[in-house]
Every structure is written in structure tokens, then in C-alpha cells.
ROZALO-285980 format. One record per atom (N, C-alpha, C, CB): x, z, y. Coordinates in steps of 0.001 Angstrom, whole numbers, plus 524288, in hexadecimal, padded with zeros to 5 digits. Last residue first. Glycine has a CB too. Layout:
<recs>
XZY/...
</recs>
This chain:
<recs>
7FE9E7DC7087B48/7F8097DEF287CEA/7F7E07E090882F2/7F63E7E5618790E/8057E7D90E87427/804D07D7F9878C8/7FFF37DADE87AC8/804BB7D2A287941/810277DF2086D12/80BE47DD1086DEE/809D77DBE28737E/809067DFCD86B87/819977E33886B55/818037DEB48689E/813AB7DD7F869E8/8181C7DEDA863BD/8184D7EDA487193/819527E93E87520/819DD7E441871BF/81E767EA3E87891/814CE7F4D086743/812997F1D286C58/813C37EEA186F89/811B67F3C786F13/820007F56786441/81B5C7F267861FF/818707EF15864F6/817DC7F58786019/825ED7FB8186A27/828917F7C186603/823D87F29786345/82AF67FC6986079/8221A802A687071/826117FFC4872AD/828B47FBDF86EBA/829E380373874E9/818068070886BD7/817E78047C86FA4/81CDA801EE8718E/815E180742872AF/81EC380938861C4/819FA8061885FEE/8199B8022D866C5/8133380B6A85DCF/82619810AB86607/827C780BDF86259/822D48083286286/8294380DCF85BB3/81DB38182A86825/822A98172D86BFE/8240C8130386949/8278481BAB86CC3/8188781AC285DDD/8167581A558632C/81A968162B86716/81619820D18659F/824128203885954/8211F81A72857A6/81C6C8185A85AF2/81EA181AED851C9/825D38297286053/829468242E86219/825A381E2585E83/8319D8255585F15/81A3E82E9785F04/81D7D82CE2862EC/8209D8291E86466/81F7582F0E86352/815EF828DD852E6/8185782BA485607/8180082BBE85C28/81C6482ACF854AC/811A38214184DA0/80D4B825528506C/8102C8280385323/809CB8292284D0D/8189A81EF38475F/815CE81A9084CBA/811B981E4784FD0/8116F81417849E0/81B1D8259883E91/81E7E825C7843FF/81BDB8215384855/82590823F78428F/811F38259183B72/8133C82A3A83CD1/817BB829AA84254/8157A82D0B83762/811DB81BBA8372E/80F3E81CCC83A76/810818223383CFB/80AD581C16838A8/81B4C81D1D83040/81C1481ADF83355/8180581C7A837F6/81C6D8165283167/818C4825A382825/81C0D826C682C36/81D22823D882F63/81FA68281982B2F/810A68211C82447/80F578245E82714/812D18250482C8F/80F1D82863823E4/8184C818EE820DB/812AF8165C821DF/810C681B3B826C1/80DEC8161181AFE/81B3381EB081896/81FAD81C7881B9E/81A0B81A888214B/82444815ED8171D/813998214A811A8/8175A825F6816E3/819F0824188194E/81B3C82A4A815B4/8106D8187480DB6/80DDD81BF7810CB/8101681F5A81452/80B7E81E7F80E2E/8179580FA580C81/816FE814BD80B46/814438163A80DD9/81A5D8178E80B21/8187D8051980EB0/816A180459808FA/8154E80A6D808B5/81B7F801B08040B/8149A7FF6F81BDF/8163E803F5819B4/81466803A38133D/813B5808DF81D21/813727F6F482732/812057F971821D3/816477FBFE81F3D/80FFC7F58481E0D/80FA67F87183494/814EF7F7F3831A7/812827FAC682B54/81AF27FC3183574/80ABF7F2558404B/809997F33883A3C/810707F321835AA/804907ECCD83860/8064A7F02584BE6/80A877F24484998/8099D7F3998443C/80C307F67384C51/7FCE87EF1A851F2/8039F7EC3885529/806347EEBC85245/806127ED5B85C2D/7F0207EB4785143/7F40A7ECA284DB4/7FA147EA2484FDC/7F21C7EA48847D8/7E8DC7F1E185C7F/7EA037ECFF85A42/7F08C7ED52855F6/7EA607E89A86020/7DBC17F4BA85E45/7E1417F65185BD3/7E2F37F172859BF/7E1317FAF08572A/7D28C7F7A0868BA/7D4427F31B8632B/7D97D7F4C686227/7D4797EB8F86482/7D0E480429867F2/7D16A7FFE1864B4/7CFFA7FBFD86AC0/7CCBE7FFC785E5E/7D10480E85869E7/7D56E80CC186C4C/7D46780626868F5/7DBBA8112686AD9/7C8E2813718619D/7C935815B78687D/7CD4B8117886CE1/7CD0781D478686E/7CD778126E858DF/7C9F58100185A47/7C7D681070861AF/7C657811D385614/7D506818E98566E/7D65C814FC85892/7D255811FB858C5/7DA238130E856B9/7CF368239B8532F/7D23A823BE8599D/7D3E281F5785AAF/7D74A8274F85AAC/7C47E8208C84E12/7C9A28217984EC8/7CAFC8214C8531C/7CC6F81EEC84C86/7B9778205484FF1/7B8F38241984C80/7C073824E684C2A/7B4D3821EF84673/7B2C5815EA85221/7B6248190D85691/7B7BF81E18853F6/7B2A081A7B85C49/7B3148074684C93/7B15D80F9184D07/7B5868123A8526B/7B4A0814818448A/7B5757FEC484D1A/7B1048001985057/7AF4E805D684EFA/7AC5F7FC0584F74/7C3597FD3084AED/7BE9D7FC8884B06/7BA987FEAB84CC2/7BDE57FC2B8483C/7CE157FDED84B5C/7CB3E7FA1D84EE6/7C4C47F9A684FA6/7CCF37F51B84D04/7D01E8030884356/7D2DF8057B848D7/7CEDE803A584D62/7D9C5802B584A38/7CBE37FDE083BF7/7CB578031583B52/7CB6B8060B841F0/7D068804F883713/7D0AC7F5A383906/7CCF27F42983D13/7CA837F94183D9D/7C8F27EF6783BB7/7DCA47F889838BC/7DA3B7F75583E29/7D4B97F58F83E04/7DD4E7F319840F8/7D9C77FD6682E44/7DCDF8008583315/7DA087FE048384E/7E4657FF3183329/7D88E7F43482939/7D3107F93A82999/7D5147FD0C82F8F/7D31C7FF03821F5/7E2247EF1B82AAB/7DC547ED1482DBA/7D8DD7F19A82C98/7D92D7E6EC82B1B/7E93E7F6AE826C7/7EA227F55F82A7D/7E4517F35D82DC2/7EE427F20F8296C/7E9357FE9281CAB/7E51F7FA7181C72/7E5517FA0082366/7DE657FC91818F1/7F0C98084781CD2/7F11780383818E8/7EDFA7FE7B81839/7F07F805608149D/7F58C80D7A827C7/7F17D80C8A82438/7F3D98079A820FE/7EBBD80B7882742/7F6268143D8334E/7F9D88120182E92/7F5B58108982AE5/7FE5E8167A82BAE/7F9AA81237840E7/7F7228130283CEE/7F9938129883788/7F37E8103383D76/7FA518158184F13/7FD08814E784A00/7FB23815A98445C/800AE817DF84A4D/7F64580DC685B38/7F36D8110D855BA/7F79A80FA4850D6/7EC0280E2C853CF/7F7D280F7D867DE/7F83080C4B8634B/7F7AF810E085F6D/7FDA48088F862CC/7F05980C7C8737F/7F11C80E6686FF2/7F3DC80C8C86AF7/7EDA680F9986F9F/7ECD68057587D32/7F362806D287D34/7F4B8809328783F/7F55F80B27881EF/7E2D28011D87D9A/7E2648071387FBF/7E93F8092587E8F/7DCB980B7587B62/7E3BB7F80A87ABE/7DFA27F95287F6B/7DFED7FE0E88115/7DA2A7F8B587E39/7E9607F68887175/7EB997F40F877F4/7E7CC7F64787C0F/7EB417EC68878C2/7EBCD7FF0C8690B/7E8837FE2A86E41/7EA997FB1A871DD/7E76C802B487109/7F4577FB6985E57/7F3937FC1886360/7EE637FB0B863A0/7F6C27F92E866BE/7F985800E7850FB/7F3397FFC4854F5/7F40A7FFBE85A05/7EE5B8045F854A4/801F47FFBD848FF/7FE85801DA84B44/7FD8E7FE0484DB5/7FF288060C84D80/8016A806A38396C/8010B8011683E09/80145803A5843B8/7FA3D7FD0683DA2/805FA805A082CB5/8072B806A38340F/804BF804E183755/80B92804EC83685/801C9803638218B/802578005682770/802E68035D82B8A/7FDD37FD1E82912/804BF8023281437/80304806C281831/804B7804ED81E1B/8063A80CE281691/801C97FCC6808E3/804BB7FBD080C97/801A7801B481218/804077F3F780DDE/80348800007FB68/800008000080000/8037780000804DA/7FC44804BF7FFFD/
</recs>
């Protein structure tokens, strides 16, 4: 089983969302969709600027763990984000 990193920009509200899961499209239409019952539904449309797979689960954890950080925060907006145009 493959295990996905991802993350999630708000271009409309500046936010980005660190996730992990194994079914990437349930993920986003999950994030994207017409409930209000998550905190990233408040900040939608989300758009996918980052996906790294994982065969371990802990490796998988410990990655998101570190994008949720401080400095992986700090990496995401000065290494990622500017791949994009919004």
C-alpha cells in the first residue's frame, strides 16, 4: 500500500493543508466538498501543489509531521509555492 503526503493550497484565503492518506481523490473531493463539518472546508477550493509517496507508514507520518512544522511550513512557502502561479 502506497501512503501520500500531500499538500493543499487556499489561493483565496493564503492557507496550506498537510495531509496523509492512501486514497488521494476521496482526500480531495473530501476537502472540496459541500459539507462544512472540517476545518478545510471553511478555506476551499484547495488546490493539490505537492504529493510525495511513502511504502511505510511511519516514514509517511514522519514526513507529514515534519511539513506541519515550522521550518516544513517555511520550506513549503519558499520552495514550493512559488512553482506556482495563483
Amino acid at each position: 500500500m502506497l501512503y501520500k503526503v500531500y499538500v493543499l493550497y487556499s489561493p483565496s484565503f493564503n492557507k496550506l493543508f498537510i495531509g496523509l492518506t492512501t486514497g488521494l481523490g476521496d482526500s480531495m473531493v473530501s476537502h472540496n466538498g459541500a459539507g462544512d463539518d472540517d476545518w478545510t472546508n471553511a478555506f476551499k477550493p484547495w488546490t493539490l501543489i505537492h504529493m510525495e509517496l511513502f511504502n511505510d507508514e511511519t516514514e509517511a507520518l514522519l514526513r507529514k509531521t515534519y511539513l506541519e512544522s515550522q521550518d516544513g511550513l517555511a520550506y513549503v512557502r519558499s520552495d514550493i509555492l512559488p512553482l506556482f502561479d495563483f
